[in-house]
N, C-alpha and C positions, 0 to 999 in steps of 0.2 A: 434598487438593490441588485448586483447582479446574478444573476442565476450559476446556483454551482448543478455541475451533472457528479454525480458519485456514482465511479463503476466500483461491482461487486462482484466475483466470481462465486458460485455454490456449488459444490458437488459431494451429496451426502450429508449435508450440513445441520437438519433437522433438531439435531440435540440445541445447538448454539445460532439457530441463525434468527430467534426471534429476539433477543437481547441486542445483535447485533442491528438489522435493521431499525428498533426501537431508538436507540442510540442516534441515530442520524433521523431521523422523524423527528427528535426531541430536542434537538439543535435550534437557539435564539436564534441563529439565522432562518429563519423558514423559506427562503425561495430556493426549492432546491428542487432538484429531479435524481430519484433514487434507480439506477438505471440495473439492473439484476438478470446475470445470465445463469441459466442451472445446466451445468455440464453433464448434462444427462445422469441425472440419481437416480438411486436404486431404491432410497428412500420417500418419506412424507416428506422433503422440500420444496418439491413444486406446490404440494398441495399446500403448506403452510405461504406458501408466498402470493398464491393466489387469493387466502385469505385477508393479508397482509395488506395485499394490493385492494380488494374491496373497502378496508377500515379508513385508506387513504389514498387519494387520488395521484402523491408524486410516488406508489412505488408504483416501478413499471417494471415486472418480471419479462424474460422471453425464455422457451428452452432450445436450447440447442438442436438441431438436427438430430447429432451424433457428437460421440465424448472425443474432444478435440484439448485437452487441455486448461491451465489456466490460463496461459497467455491469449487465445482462441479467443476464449469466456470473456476475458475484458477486453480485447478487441472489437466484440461483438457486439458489447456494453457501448465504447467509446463511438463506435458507427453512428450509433441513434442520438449523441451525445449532441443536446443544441445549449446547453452552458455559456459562461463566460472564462469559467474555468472547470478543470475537471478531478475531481479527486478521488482516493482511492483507499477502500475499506474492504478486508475480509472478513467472510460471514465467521468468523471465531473471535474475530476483535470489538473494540469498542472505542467509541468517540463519546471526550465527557461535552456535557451541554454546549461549551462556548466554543469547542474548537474552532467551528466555522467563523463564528463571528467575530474571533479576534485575529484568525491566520489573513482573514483578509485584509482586517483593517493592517494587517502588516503588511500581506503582497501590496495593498496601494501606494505603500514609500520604500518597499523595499530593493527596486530597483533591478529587479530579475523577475524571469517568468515561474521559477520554480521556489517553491519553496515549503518548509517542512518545518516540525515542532520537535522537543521532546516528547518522553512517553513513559508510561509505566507499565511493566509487567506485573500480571497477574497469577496464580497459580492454574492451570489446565482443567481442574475440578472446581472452579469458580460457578457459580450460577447464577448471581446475581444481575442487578442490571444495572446502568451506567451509573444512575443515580445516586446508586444503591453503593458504589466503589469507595470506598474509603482509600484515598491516597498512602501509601507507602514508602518505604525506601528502596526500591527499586527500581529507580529511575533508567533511562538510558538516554543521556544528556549530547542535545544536539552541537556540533559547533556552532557557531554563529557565522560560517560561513566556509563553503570549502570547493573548490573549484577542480577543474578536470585531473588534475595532475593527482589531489590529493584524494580524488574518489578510486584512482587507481589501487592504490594501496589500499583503501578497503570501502565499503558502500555506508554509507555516514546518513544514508535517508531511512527511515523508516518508512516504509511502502503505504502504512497504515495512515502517514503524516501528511503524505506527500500531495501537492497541490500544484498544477501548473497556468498557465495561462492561455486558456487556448485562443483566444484574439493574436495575441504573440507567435505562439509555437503551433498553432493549428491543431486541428482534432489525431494528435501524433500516437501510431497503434504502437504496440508492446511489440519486441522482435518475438516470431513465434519460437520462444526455445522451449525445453522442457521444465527447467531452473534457471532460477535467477534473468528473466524477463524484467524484472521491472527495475533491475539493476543496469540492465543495458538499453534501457528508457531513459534513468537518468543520465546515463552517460552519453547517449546517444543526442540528448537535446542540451549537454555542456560540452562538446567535444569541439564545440567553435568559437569555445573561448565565455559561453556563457557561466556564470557560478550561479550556485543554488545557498539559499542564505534562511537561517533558521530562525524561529522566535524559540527561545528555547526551554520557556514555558510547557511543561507536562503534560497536554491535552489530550492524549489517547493512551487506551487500555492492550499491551497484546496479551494474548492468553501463551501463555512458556508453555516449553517443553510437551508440544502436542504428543500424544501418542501414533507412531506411524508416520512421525513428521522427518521428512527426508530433512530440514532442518532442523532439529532436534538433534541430527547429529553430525557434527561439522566436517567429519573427514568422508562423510559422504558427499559434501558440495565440492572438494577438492577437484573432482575431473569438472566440474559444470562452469568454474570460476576459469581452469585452464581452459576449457574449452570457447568461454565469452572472452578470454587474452587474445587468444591465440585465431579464431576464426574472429567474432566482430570485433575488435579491436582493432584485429592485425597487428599485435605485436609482436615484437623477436622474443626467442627463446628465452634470451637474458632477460629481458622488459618483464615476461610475464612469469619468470619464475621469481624477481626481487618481488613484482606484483602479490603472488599468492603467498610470498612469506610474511609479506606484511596483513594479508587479509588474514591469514590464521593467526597471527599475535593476536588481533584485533579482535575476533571473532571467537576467542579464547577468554579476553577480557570482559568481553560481552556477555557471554556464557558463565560469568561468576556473578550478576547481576541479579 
């Protein structure tokens, strides 16, 4: 079976991070390494993670030097990463039982290195655990397939989903930005033409409308999306403002979910 690495970023995480890593412990796929950076908290999450990490042998916490960020954190994650593919989960979200074990049986025909599911959202004051989810209608439904052009116009991956190959794409780091990192991941390992193709099957939990979540509120990512146009992209003025008007449509539909 091949070994998944799943990086995690935590910082402050305590309330929700024991649901989360439980969730991917509890995954029908079991060869897995649970790779967990804590960007330096001010709370009980190291301590819970060292707990964590004693109950079972694949979580493998580190802490940070110093608070570098989330893109830093899964960098730092992906370094130690000896996988065959690497995927990627926040400590406030959740993966139901099978995700692993049917994304892959899909990455093995799917024909690209990347690939990604549907998902559901859940309310912020959830506290249950994966198992415990009762499926909803609050889905946010993958294409089945969406390539560089049309990731411009808006990020169609679920971070939570997202799976790549690292035999393929190498043990590839997040650009360190402040926002939207792992949107200029995906983009960065389709920008030569590769597509990212979805099963689009509902397999993870994100928790909405976090409190203090810079995405929670969408005309706050407005400069971070110009700013991934305009510096990593390199697109012209024109490119990346048709770009952002399409992410806000998009990200407005999203947001009625």
């Amino acid at each position: 079976m091949p070994l998944v690495s799943v990086v995690m970023p935590v910082h402050n995480s305590a309330a929700t991070l024991g649901p989360a890593v439980r969730s991917v412990l509890a995954q029908t796929h079991t060869d897995l390494e649970l790779l967990i950076t804590d960007d330096a908290s001010s709370d009980d999450s190291m301590d819970l993670l060292k707990e964590l990490a004693r109950q079972d042998e694949r979580v493998l916490p580190e802490a940070a030097a110093r608070q570098g960020g989330a893109a830093r954190a899964r960098n730092l994650a992906i370094a130690r990463a000896r996988g065959d593919y690497i995927a990627f989960l926040d400590s406030d979200d959740m993966w139901l039982p099978t995700k692993l074990e049917k994304q892959l049986a899909f990455a093995a025909t799917a024909g690209t290195p990347l690939t990604f599911t549907s998902y559901y959202k859940m309310d912020a004051l959830y506290a249950g655990e994966a198992a415990d989810f009762v499926p909803n209608g609050r889905v946010v439904w993958a294409p089945e397939h969406v390539d560089y052009r049309a990731m411009l116009v808006h990020d169609h991956i679920g971070a939570l989903t997202a799976m790549y190959d690292r035999r393929v794409v190498g043990a590839k780091p997040m650009p360190d930005m402040p926002k939207r990192q792992d949107y200029a991941l995906w983009l960065s390992i389709m920008r030569d033409g590769t597509p990212a193709r979805a099963l689009r099957e509902p397999l993870a939990v994100y928790r909405a409308q976090r409190a203090g979540s810079l995405s929670s509120n969408k005309l706050a990512l407005v400069p971070y999306n110009w700013n991934l146009y305009r510096r990593h992209e390199e697109l012209s003025v024109f490119r990346s403002a048709r770009a952002l008007a399409g992410a806000a449509w998009h990200s407005l539909r999203k947001s009625r979910i």
